[in-house]
Backbone bond lengths (Angstrom), bond angles and torsions (degrees), N, CA, C in turn:
res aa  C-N    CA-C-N  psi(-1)  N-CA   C-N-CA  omega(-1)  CA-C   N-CA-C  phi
1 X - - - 1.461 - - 1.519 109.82 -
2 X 1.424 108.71 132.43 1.617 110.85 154.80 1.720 131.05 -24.58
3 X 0.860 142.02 130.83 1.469 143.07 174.05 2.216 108.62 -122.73
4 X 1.252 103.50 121.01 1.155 107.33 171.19 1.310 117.44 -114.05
5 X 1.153 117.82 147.08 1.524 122.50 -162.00 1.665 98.93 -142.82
6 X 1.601 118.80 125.90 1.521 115.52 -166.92 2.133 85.00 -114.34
7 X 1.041 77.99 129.33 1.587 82.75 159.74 1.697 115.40 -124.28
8 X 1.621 122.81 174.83 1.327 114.72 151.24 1.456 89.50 112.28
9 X 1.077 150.85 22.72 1.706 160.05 179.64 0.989 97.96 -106.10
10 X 1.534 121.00 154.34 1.464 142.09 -170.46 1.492 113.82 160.21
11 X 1.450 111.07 -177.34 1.235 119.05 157.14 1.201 151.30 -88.74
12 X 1.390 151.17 126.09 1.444 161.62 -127.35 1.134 134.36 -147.41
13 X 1.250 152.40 87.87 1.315 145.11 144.22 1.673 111.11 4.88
14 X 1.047 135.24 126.53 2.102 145.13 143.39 1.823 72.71 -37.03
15 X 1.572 79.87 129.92 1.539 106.92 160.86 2.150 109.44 101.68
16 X 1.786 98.22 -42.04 1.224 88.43 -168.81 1.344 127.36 -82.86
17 X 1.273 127.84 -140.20 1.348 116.95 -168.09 1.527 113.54 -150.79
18 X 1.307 134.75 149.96 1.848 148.99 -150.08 1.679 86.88 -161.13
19 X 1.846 98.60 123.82 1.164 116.42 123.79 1.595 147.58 -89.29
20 X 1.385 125.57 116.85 1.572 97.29 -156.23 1.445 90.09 -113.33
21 X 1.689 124.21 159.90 1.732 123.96 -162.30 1.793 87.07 -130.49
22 X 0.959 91.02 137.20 1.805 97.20 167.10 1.914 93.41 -133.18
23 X 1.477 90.79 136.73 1.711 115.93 -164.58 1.804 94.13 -131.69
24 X 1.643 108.95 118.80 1.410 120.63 163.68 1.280 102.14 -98.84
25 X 1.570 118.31 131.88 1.307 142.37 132.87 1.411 117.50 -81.14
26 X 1.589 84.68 -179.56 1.630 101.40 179.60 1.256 141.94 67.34
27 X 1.331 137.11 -157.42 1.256 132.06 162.95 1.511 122.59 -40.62
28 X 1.243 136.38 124.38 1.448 145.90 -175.05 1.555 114.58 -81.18
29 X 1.066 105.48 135.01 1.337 98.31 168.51 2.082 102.96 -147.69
30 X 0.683 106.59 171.59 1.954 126.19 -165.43 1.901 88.05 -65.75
31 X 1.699 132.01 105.12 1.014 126.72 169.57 1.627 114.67 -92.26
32 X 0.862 103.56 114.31 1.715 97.83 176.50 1.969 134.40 -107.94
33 X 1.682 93.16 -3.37 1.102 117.37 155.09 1.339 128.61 -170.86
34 X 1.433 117.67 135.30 1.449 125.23 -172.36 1.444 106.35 -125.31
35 X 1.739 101.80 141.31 1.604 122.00 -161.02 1.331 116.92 -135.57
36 X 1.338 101.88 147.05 1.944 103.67 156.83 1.112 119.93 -86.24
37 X 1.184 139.74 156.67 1.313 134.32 165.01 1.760 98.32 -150.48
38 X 1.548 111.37 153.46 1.378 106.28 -160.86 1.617 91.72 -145.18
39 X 1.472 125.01 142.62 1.514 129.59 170.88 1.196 108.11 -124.55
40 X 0.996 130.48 137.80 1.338 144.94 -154.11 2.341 87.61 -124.50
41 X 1.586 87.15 160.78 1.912 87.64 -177.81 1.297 101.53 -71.87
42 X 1.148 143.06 135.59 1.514 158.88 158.83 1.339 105.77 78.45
43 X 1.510 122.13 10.29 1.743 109.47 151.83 1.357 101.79 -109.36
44 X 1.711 75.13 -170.56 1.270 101.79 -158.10 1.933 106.00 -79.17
45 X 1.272 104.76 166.10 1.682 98.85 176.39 2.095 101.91 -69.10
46 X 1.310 115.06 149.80 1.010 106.29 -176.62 1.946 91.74 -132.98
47 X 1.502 97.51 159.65 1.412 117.18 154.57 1.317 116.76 -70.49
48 X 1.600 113.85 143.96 1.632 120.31 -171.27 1.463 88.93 -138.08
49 X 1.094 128.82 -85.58 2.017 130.98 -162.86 1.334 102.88 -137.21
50 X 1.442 115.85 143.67 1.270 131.91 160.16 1.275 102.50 -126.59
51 X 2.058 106.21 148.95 1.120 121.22 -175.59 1.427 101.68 -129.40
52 X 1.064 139.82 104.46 1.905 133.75 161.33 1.363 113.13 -50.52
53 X 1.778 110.59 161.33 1.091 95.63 157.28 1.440 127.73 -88.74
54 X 1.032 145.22 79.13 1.688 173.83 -157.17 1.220 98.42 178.92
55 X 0.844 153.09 -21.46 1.411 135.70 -140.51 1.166 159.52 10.44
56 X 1.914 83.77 66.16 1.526 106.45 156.87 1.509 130.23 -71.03
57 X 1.191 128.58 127.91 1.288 133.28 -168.74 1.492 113.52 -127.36
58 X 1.462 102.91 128.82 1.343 111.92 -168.31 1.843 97.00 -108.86
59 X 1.197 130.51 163.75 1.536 130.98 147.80 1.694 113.05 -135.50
60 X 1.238 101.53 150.31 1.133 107.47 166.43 1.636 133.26 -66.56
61 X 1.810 140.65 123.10 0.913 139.89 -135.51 2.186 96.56 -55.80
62 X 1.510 101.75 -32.18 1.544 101.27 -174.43 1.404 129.76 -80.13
63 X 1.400 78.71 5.04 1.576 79.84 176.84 2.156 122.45 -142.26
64 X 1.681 83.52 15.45 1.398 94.29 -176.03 1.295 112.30 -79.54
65 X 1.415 121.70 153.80 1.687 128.52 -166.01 1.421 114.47 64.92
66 X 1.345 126.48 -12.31 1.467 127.25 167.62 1.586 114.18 -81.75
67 X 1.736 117.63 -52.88 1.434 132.31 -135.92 1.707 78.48 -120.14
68 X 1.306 105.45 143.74 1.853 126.44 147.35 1.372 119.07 -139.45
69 X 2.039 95.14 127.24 1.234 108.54 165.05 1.301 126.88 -75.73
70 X 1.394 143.28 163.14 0.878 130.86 174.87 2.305 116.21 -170.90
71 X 0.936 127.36 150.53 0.993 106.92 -159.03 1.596 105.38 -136.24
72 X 1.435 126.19 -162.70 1.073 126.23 168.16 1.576 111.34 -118.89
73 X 1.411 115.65 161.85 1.399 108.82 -158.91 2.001 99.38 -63.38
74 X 1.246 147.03 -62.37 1.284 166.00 141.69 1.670 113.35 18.08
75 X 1.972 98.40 -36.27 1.447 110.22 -160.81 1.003 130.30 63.02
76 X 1.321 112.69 3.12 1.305 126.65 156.65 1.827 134.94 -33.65
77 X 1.428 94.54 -60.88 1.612 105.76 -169.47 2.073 85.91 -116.42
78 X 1.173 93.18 149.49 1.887 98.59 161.01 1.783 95.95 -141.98
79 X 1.037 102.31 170.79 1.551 115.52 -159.98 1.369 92.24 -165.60
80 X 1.532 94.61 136.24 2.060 119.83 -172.52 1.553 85.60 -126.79
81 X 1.200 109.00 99.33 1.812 118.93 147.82 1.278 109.78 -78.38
82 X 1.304 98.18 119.54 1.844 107.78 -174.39 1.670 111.87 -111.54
83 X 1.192 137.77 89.07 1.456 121.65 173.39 1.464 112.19 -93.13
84 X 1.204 127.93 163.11 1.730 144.03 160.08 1.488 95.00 80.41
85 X 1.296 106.63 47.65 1.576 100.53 170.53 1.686 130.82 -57.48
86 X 1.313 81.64 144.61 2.307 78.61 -177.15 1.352 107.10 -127.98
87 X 1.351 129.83 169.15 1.280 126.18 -141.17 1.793 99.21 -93.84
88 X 1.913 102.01 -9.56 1.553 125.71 166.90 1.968 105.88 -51.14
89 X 1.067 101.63 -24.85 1.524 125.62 -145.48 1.614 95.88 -76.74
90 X 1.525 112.94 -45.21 1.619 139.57 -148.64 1.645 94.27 -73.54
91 X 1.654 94.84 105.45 1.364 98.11 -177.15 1.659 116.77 -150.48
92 X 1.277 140.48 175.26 1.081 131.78 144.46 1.842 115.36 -87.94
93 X 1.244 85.15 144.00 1.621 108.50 -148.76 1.705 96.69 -103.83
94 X 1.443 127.28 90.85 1.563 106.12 171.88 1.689 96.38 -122.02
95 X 1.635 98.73 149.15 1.355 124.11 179.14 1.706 97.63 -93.23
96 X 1.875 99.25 154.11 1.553 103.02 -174.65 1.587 85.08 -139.64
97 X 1.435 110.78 155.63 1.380 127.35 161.18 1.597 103.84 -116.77
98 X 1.353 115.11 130.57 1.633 109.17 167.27 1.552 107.76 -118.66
99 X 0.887 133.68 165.43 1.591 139.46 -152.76 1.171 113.42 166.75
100 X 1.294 106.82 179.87 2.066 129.65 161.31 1.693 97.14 -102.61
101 X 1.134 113.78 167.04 1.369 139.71 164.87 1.677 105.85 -111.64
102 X 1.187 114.34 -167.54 1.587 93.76 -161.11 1.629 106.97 -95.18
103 X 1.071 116.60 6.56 1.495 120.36 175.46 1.838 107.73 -101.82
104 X 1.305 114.11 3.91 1.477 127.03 173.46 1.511 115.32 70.44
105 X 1.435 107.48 20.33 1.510 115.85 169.13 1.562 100.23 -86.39
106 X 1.343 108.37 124.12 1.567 128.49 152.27 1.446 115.96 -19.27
107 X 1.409 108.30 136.59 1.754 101.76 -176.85 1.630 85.16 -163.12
108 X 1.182 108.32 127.21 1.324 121.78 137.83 1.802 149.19 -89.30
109 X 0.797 120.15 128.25 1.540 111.00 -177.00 1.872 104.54 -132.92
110 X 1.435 77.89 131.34 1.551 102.03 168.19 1.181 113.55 -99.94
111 X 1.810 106.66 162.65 1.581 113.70 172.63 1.691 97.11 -115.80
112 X 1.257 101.65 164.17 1.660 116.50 -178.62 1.053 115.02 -67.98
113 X 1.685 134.95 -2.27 1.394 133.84 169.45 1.558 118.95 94.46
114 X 1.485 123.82 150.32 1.141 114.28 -174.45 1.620 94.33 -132.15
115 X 1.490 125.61 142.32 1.151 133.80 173.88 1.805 119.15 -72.74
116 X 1.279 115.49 109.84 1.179 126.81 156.57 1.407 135.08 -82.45
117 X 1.394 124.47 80.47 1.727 112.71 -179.51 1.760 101.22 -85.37
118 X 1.155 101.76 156.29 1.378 125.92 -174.58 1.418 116.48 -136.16
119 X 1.783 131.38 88.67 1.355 147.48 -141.22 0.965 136.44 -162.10
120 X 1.570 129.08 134.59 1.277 111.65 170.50 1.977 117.88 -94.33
């Protein structure tokens, strides 16, 4: 199985700026879209950016013109450049790959998340 690993979380000043990297290992399988997704304490997990492989890129209305997705050609790694952070912002940060496996059944894989504080 795939393994994703998000790095690049920390702490921040309102205003500053986080790159965060999500890196797949392991077993391969056919990626056809890779995402942020962010949970905040007592909500719900939310959608942040999707990237296809074409690269179509979607963002979420709260975070568009602030945040860029962006990826490597492979689909391997995706990366959320985040500037003008707000304390709205302060989240755990997990990357998803969605795809086929090689029999073209649907598979998702998550990463364990990366911590975002957002602070003065």
């Amino acid at each position: 199985q795939v393994q994703l690993v998000e790095s690049g979380g920390g702490m921040v000043q309102p205003g500053g700026s986080l790159r965060l990297s999500c890196a797949a290992s392991g077993s391969p399988f056919s990626v056809n879209v890779m995402g942020w997704y962010r949970q905040a304490p007592g909500k719900e997990r939310e959608w942040v950016a999707t990237i296809t492989r074409g690269g179509s890129i979607n963002y979420a209305d709260s975070v568009k013109g602030r945040f860029t997705i962006s990826r490597d050609y492979a689909m391997t790694t995706v990366y959320l450049q985040m500037y003008n952070l707000k304390p709205e912002d302060a989240a755990d940060y997990y990357c998803k790959a969605a795809g086929v496996d090689s029999s073209f059944r649907p598979l998702e894989v998550w990463g364990q998340g990366t911590l975002v504080t957002v602070s003065s």
